[in-house]
N, C-alpha and C positions, 0 to 999 in steps of 0.2 A: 573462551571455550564453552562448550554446550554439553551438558552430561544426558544419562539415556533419559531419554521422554518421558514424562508421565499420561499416561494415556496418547493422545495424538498432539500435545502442548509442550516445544519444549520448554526446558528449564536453563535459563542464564544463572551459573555459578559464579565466575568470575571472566574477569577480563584484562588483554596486555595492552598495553600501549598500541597506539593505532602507529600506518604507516604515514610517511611523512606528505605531506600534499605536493603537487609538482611545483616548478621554481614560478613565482609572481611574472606576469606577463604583463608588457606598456607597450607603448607603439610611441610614436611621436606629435600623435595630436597628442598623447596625455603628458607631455611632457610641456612644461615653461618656467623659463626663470629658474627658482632654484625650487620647483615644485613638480612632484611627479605622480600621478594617479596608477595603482598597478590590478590588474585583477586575480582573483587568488582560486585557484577551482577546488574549494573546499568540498563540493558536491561529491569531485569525486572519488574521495575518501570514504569505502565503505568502514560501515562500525557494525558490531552485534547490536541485537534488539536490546532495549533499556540502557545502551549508552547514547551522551548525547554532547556532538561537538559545541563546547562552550567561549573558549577564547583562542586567540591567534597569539602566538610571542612574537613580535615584528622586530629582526638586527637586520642593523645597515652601517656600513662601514664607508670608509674610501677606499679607491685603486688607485694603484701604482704600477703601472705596466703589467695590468691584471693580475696583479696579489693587493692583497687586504694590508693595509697598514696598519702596522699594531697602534695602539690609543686609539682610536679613531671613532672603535664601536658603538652604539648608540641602542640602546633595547628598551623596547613599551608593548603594555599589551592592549591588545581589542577584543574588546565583545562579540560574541557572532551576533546576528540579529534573526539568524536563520538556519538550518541545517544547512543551504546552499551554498553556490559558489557567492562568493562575497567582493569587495574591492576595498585597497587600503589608501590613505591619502598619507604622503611625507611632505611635508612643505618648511622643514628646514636645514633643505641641502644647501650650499653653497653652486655659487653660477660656475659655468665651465669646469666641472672637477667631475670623474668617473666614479661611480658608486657600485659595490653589489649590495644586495638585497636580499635575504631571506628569512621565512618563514618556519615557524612551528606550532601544531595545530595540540592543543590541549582538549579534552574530550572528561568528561563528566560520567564515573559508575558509582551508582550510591553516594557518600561521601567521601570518595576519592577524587581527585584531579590526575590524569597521568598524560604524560606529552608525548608528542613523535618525534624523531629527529629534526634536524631542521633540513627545509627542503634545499632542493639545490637553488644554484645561485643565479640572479637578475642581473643584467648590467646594465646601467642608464649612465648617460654622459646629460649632466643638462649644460642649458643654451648659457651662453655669457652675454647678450644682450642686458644685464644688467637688473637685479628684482630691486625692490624700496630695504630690505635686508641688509643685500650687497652693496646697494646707494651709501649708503646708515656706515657699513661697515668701511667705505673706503675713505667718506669723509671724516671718519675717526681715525684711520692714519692719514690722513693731509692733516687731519688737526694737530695731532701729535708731536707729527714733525715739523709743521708751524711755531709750536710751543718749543719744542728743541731747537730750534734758533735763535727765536726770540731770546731763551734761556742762554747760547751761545752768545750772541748780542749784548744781552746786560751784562754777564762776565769780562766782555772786552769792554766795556765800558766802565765797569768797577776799576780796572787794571788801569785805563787810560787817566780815570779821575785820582788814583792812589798816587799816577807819577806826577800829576799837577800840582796837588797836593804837597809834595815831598819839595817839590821846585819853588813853589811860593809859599815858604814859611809863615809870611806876614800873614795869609789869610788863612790859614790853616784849620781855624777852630770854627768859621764860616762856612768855607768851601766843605769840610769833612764832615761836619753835621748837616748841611744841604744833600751831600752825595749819598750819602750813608741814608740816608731815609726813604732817597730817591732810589736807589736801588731795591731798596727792602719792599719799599710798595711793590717796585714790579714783581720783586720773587715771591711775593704771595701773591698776586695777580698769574703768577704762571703758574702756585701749587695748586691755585683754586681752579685753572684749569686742566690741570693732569685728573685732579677728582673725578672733573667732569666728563671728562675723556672714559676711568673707570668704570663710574656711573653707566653710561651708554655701552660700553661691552657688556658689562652686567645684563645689560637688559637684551642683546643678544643670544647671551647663554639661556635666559630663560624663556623664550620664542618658543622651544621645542614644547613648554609646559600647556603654552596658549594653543587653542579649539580655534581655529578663526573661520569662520562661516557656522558655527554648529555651536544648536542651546543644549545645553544640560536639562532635557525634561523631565518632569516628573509630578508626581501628582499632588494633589493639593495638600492633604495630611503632610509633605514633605518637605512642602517648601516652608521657610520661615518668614521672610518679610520679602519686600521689593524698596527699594530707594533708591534717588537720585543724586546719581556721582559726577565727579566731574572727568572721571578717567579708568582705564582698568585698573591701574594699580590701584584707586581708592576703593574698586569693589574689591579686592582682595584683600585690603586692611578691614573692609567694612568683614567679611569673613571673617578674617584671623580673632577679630574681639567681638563676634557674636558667639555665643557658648552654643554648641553643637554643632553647627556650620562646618562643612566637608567640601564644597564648592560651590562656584560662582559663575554667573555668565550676566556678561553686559551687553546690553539692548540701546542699538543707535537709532536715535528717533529724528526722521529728516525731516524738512518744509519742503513744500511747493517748489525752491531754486533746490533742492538737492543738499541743503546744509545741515548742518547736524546742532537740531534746537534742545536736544536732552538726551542722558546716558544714563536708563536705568538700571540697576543692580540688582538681579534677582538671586537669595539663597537659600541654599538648599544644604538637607541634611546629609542627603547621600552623596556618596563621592562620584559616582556615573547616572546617579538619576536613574530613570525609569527606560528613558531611551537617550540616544546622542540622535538630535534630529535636527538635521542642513537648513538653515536658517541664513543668509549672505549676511543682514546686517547684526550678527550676536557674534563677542568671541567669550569662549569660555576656559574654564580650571576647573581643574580637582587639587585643591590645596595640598595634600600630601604627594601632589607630583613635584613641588616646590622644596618641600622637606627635604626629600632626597636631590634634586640639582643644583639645588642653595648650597650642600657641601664640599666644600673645597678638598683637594687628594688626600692633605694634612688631616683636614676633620675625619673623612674614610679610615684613617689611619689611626688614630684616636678611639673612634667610636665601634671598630670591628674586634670584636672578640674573637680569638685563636685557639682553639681545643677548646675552646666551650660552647655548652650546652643548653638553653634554655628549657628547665622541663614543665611538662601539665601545659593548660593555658592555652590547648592546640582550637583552633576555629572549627567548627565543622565543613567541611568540606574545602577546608586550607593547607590538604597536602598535595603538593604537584612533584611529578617523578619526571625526569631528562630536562630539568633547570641547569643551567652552565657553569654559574658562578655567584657568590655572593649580592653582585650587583644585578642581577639579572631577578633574583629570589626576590629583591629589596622592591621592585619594580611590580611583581605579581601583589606583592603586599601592598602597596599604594592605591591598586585597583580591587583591593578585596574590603570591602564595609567589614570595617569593625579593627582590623591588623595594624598594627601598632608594633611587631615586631618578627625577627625572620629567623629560624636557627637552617643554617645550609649543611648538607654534607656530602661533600665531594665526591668521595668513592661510588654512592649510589644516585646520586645528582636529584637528592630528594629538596624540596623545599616546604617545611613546616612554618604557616602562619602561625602566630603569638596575639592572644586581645588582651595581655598584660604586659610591657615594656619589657620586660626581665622575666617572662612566664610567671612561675610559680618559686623560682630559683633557678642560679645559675649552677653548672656541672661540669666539672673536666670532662670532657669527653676527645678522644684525638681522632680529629680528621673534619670537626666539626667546626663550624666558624657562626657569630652568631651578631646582630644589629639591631639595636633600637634607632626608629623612625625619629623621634624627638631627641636623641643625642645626637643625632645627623640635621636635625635645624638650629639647635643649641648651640653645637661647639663650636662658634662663630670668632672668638677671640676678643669679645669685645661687648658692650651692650649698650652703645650711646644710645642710636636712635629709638630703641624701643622701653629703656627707661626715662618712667615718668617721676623725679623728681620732687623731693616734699609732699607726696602723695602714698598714702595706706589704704592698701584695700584690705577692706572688713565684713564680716559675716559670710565669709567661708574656708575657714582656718580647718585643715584636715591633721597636719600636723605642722607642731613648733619644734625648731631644734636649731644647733648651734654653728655658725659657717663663719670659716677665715676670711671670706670677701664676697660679692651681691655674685663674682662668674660661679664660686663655689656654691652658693643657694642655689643658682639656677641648673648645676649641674645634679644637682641635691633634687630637684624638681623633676628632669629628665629621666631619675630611674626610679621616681615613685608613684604608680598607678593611681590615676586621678588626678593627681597634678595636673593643672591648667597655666598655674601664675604662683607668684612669689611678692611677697613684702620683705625688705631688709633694711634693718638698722646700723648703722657701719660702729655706734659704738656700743652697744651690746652686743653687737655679731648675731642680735636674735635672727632667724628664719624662717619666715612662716609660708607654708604649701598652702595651696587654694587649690578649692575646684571648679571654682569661674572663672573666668578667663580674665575677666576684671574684675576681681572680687563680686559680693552682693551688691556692695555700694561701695565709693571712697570718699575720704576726709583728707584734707590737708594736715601734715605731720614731718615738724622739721627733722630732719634724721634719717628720714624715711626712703626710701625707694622703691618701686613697684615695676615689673616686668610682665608681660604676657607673652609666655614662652612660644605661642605660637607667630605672633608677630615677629620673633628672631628667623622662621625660613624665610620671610618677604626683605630682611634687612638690607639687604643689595637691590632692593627691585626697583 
């Protein structure tokens, strides 16, 4: 809205939600595999003077004889790079399956965010010719069901060797300590391949997190080191346990035949950088898009707060209006420097960032739903792989205090601002908060056990 002029200048008071943008347009050269390029005509969304369109909400679902199927959904957001029409890349649909597609344009007045509806809807069918994805994913059910044979197989052979056994008494105490071991080898030869089996969907699920063609840039004050990994996932650990590090992008360095002689690791503070700039050989992250897809339904379930409230604490310019749902809130937060937590409310579909886990205090409030980021990388069930064992991290103890087991320290961690990491003794039950990610330094300490909570979103990966 625009009030009376002052002199011949008007004056912007305030401002509504913009209209929604038209539905994403592809054709079929931008379609392959299970990746789809669409263009978005953001241009032609007029705004008032002094607003300014700032991000895109991008859902996409599957089709079923053109309706949506529920679970299906999938939401992330994009930066504009431009008041213009723009273009968005999805690169992990599934081959041969129909998809819609839409868009919702968020626009920027003062320190507000307020969104449009979402536009209408895309349909793309991609090709089944087969992507390295869908390769990946089928030779994980041919493995699977390999392994369920094989697993049928030694049971009939258990049963064959029990009635041999029973028929030659004389050898009984030979044959049954022979069979009995022989079996046993292979059933953990087949549970150590069901892991693997896991393992490798895991790393499926978190596809959608990876950048692949495009660096995380940004400028030098921002970046913090570069090193040499030997895979993405070791730049994302080299992340998780560098203290300030927000993302990552790996740098394939070829020879002369095409091969790949080194994979540097460049990290950085911010979580989108300066810009997202198309690079073929870089893929990259924003560690906190891990956070949130690392959570399994059960952890959502857990870690979502119901009629409550987070108050204070709010970001500046971290309220966005026509957000959908709780997971969709969580996703804007991921992309917002500094947000670490969400309080949603449904009735006015507003979405308040939090730069404190827990705000300022939590508040009954009804209709209100509320998530911290780090209790959604946390509540994992378990803490093998990222406790490090007879190891105390020391000189940056924030607070000590008293926990039933090292899952409770660490959940003890998750809703205290600053926490990074934990040290725990299992027979004092002491628990100490850190705010480096691996302590100042560590020592060797029998009793001891040490976590870096941000290594538990990467624990599947």
């Amino acid at each position: 809205m625009v009030n009376e002029t002052e002199g011949n200048r008007a004056v912007l008071t305030a401002a509504t939600a913009p209209a929604a943008p038209a539905a994403p347009v592809t054709d079929a050269n931008q379609i392959q595999d299970n990746r789809a390029t669409f263009d978005v005509k953001v241009g032609g969304v007029t705004v008032p003077a002094g607003v300014t369109k700032e991000l895109l909400s991008i859902k996409y679902y599957k089709l079923n004889n053109g309706q949506a199927v529920p679970g299906t959904e999938v939401y992330y957001m994009q930066r504009l790079q431009s008041q213009g029409d723009t273009t968005i890349d999805i690169a992990s649909f599934e081959t041969g399956t129909s998809y819609g597609v839409q868009v919702k344009l968020l626009v920027r007045f003062g320190d507000r965010l307020m969104g449009s509806e979402y536009s209408g809807r895309a349909t793309v069918t991609t090709t089944d010719t087969g992507s390295p994805i869908d390769n990946l994913r089928d030779n994980i059910a041919q493995f699977k069901a390999n392994s369920e044979r094989n697993l049928d197989t030694a049971n009939s052979q258990k049963d064959d060797l029990v009635s041999k056994l029973n028929a030659a008494e004389g050898k009984l105490n030979t044959a049954k300590s022979g069979g009995i071991r022989e079996i046993s080898d292979m059933s953990e030869t087949i549970s150590k391949n069901f892991v693997g089996v896991q393992q490798k969907a895991n790393v499926l699920q978190k596809s959608r997190c990876l950048l692949e063609g495009f660096w995380i840039w940004d400028r030098s004050q921002n970046t913090i080191k570069t090193v040499n990994v030997n895979s993405v996932a070791d730049c994302l650990a080299q992340c998780a346990d560098t203290d300030g590090c927000s993302s990552s992008s790996v740098e394939h360095v070829k020879n002369s035949n095409n091969q790949i002689t080194s994979r540097r690791c460049h990290l950085g503070k911010t979580r989108n950088g300066y810009m997202l700039y198309p690079q073929k050989n870089y893929i990259s992250a924003n560690m906190y898009c891990h956070l949130i897809e690392s959570a399994a339904i059960d952890t959502w379930d857990e870690c979502v707060q119901k009629d409550i409230a987070y108050s204070g604490a709010d970001i500046s310019g971290g309220r966005s209006t026509g957000i959908s749902n709780i997971e969709e809130c969580a996703v804007f937060c991921q992309s917002l420097e500094g947000c670490v937590a969400v309080t949603f409310t449904k009735s006015t579909k507003t979405c308040v960032a939090k730069n404190k886990r827990n705000g300022n205090g939590a508040q009954r409030s009804g209709g209100a739903v509320s998530v911290s980021l780090m209790c959604l990388s946390a509540n994992r069930g378990g803490v093998s792989r990222c406790a490090k064992n007879s190891v105390r991290f020391v000189g940056s103890v924030i607070q000590t205090t008293s926990a039933a087991s090292l899952d409770a320290c660490v959940q003890f961690c998750t809703n205290k601002s600053g926490c990074e990491s934990v040290s725990y003794n299992s027979s004092s039950r002491s628990c100490e908060a850190h705010n480096k990610r691996l302590g100042a330094s560590r020592v060797s300490a029998g009793g001891w056990t040490s976590v870096n909570i941000y290594c538990l979103g990467l624990q599947h990966f």
